[in-house]
N, C-alpha and C positions, 0 to 999 in steps of 0.2 A: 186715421185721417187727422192730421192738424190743421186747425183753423188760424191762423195767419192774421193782423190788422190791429196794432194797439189804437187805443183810444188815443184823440191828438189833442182833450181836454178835461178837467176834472170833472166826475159824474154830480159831483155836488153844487160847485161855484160855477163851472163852468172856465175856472183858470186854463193859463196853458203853462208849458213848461215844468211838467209833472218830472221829478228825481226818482229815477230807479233805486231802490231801496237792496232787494233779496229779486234774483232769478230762480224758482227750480226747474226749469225745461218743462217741456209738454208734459202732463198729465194726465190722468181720465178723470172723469166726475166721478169720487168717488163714492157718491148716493148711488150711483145706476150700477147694483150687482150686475152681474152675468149669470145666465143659465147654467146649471150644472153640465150640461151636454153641450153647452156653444163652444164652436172651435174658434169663432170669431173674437177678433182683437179688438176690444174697447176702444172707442175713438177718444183723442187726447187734443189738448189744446194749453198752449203759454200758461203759465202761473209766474206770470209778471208783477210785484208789488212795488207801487211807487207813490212817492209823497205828493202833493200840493203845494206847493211851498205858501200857496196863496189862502188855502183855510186849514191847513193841518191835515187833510183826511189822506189815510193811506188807503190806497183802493185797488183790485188787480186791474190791469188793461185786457182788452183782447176779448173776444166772446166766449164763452161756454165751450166745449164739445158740439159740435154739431149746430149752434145758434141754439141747442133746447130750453125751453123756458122752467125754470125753479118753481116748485111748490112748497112752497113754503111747509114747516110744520112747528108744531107746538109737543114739546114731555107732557105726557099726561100726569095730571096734578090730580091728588086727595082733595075735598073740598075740607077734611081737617086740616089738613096741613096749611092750606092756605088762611084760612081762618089764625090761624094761631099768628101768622106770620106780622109782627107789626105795619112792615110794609102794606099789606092787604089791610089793615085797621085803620091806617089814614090815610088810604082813600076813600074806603065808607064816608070818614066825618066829612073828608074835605068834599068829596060830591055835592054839587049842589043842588037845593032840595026841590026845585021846580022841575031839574031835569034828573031824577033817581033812575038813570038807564046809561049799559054798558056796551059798545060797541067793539066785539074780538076783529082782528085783523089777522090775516092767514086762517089757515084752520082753529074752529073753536076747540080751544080745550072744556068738555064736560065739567071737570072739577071746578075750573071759573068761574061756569055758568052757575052751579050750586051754589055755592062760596056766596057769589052775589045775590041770588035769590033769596037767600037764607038770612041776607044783611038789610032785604028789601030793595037791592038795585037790580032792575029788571031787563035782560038781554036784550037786543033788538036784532033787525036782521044784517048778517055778517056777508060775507062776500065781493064782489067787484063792485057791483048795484049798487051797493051799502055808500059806495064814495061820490056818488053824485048829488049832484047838489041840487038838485029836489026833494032829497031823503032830508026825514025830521034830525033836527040836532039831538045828541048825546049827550051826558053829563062825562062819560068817563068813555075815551079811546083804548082800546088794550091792545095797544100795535106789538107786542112779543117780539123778535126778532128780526121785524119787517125791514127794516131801515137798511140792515145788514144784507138781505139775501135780494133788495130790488137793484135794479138796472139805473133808475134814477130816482135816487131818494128824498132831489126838492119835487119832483112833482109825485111821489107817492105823499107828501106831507101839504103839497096844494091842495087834494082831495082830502087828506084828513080833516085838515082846518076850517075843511067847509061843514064838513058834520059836529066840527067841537060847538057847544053849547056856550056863549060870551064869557060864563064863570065856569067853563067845565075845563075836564085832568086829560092832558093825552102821557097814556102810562107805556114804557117801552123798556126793551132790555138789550144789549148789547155786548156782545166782549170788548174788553175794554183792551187799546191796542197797547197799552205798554207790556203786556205776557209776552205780545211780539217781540216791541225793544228788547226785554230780557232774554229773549232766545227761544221763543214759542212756535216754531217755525211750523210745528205739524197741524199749526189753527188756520192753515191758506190750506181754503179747497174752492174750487170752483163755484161752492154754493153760496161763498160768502163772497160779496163783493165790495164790499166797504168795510175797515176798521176803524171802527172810533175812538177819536177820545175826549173827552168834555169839553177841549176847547175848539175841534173843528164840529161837535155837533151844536153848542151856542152859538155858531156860525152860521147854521144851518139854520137853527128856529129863530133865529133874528133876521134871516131875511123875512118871513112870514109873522113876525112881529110878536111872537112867542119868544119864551126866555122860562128857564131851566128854574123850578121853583124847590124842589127836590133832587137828592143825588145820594148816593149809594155805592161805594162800591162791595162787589160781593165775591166771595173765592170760588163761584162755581164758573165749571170750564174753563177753570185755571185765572178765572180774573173777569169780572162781567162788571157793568154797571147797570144801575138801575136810575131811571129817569123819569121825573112827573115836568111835568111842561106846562104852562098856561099862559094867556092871554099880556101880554108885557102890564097894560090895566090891572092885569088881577092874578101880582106875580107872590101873593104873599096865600100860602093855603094852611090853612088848620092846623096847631102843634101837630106832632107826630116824628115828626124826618128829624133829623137831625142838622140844626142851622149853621154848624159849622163843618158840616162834611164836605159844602161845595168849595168852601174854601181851602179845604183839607188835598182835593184830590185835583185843585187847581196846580196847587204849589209843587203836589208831587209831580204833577205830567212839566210843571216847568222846568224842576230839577232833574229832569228825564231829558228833557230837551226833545218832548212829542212831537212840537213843532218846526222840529229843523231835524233833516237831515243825517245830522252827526249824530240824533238819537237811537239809530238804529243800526250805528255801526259795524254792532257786532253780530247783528243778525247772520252773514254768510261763514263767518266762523263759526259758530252755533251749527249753522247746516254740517260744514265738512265733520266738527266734531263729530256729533251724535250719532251721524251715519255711520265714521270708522267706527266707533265704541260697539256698537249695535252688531254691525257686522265681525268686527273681532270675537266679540262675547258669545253668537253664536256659532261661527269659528271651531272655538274651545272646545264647547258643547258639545257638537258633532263629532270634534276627535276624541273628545273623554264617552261616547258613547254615549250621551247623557239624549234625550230625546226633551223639547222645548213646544209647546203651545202659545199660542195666543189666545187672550182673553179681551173679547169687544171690538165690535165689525162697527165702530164709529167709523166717521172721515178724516178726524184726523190721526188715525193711527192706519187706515189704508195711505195717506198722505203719506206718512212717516216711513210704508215698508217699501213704498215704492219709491222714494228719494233715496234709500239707502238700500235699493236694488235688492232686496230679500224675498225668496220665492220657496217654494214648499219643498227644494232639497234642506233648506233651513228651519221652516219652521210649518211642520206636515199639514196643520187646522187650525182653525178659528173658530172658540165659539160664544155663542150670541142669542141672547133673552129673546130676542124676537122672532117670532116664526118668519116673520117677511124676510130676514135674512138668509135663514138656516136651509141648507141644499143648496146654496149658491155658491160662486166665485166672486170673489175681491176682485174687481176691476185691477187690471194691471199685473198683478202679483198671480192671480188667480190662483191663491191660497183657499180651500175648500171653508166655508162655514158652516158649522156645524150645533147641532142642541148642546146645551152645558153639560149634558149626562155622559155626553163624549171624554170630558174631562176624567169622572171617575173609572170608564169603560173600558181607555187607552191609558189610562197612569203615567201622564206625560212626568219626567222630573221635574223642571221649570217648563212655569207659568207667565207668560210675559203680557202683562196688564199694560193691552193699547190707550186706553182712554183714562192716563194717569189720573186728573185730577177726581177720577172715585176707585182711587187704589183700594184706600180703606173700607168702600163700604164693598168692591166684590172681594176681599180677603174675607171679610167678616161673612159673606156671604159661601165661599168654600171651606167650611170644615171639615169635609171630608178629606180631599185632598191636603191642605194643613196639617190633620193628622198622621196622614202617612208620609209626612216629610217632603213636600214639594214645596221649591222655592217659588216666592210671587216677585218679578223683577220687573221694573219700568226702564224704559228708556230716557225718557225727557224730565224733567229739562239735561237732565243728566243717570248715567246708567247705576243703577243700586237696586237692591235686593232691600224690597219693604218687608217681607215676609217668612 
């Protein structure tokens, strides 16, 4: 089933006249495995991306699969690792001291919850509930990847602002849309509904009278930003950040040209590429006898196999740290997913790392396979052999 009906205005500003950017045709969500025994066809829906011209923000059109609503989620984090993290150090200071409490957005991550208890700032309760504005204010918002995955993300930040505390931090993360501009094409999936980039999100917190106090950008998932937010009154928070990064990653999305159109030029070349490369290279493979895996049932390397039509006479299994995954079908492709043990079991030659941007740490994490001579290749942004 395709679901049909682009939006006719921006999710953000509410502009009209949205520029289509990248097409990849109907797709499935690719979060919703399929059963190992379903014979049924994943329902699919437009992966439309298109600009605003009126605040920057690239966004898909069109509803979900099915109209199904997103659950958001959070990686589960170490409460060392976040500790250590300076990011996490100023916020502690900058929190303000009347209000020493943190409010998660989507699913709590445990580790956060630690992290903060351990600093003295104390969780409160999380949820829908949490955003109404009878609930006590917060010092610190931990909105995670919210902004990205809602339907409308001035009014998920109407609710927020009603719990931010007059001097408190609302803390969020986001990919940052220039991976796109460069050719990131396998980061459109269904679950993400807005790409930001610092200057359509200071668009966003200025209509609600907020402004960008902190900024970051960071290489995970190919390119994320990190964002502290406060009151325009109390735009100046605690050393920590670094005070010239916001004007660091201003200048870069200007000379990207984030904000228009032609920034994104090259995105549908980027598509046609990567798919031929992909498709050729395991081609090869199959005629050299060479037997090929995949490594990582993320979304967007189900993105990636199903835009470049690759199905399991290509590449037999998939496999995936997660039990939730493992025994399933890949939406689309329905390439089998499988435990990583599969890897040593079946002695695949090449290894093909779907969720490039931690090439390195599952190489480092397959010694075995390493050892006996299997290649670890990525596809994006372009096709090479890391390993």
């Amino acid at each position: 089933m395709t679901t049909q009906g682009p939006a006719a205005t921006c999710r953000s500003c509410h502009g009209r006249d949205l520029i289509p950017i990248v097409d990849l045709g109907p797709q499935p969500d690719p979060d919703q495995l399929l059963d190992s025994w379903s014979t049924e066809t994943a329902p699919s829906a437009p992966i439309q991306a298109s600009l605003c011209p009126a605040c920057g923000l690239v966004q898909l059109v069109g509803p979900r699969p099915n109209g199904r609503p997103l659950h958001g989620h959070r990686l589960a984090s170490t409460p060392d690792d976040i500790r250590r993290d300076p990011w996490f150090g100023m916020l502690v200071r900058s929190v303000p001291d009347a209000h020493r409490t943190v409010l998660q957005v989507e699913h709590p991550d445990p580790g956060i919850s630690a992290a903060f208890a351990t600093a003295g700032v104390a969780e409160t309760t999380g949820g829908e509930a949490a955003t109404d504005s009878d609930q006590p204010v917060v010092g610190i918002v931990s909105a995670g990847h919210a902004f990205s995955h809602v339907e409308d993300p001035d009014a998920l930040l109407t609710s927020l602002e009603r719990r931010l505390a007059p001097d408190g931090l609302l803390d969020f993360e986001c990919h940052h849309v220039q991976g796109l501009a460069e050719g990131q094409f396998d980061v459109l999936s269904h679950a993400h509904r807005s790409y930001f980039s610092l200057h359509s999100l200071e668009r966003l917190l200025d209509r609600h009278g907020l402004v960008v106090s902190a900024a970051e950008w960071i290489s995970r998932f190919g390119g994320s930003l990190r964002i502290v937010a406060t009151r325009r009154s109390q735009s100046v928070i605690n050393p920590g950040a670094d005070p010239l990064s916001i004007d660091r990653i201003r200048s870069a999305e200007q000379g990207a040209r984030l904000a228009e159109v032609a920034g994104y030029a090259s995105v549908p070349a980027a598509v046609r590429r990567v798919s031929a490369d992909l498709r050729a290279f395991l081609d090869e493979e199959h005629a050299a006898g060479r037997s090929v895996a995949g490594y990582g049932a993320a979304a967007r390397g189900t993105t990636l196999l199903n835009i470049a039509q690759v199905g399991v006479d290509r590449l037999a299994f998939i496999v995936d740290r997660s039990p939730d995954k493992q025994d399933r079908l890949l939406p689309g492709s329905r390439i089998p997913v499988l435990a990583p043990d599969a890897i040593d079991a079946r002695r695949p030659d090449d290894i093909l790392v779907l969720p490039w941007p931690l090439a390195d740490e599952i190489v480092a994490q397959s010694a075995t396979a390493r050892a006996r001579g299997a290649r670890f290749v990525v596809a994006m942004p372009s096709l090479r052999v890391v390993a």
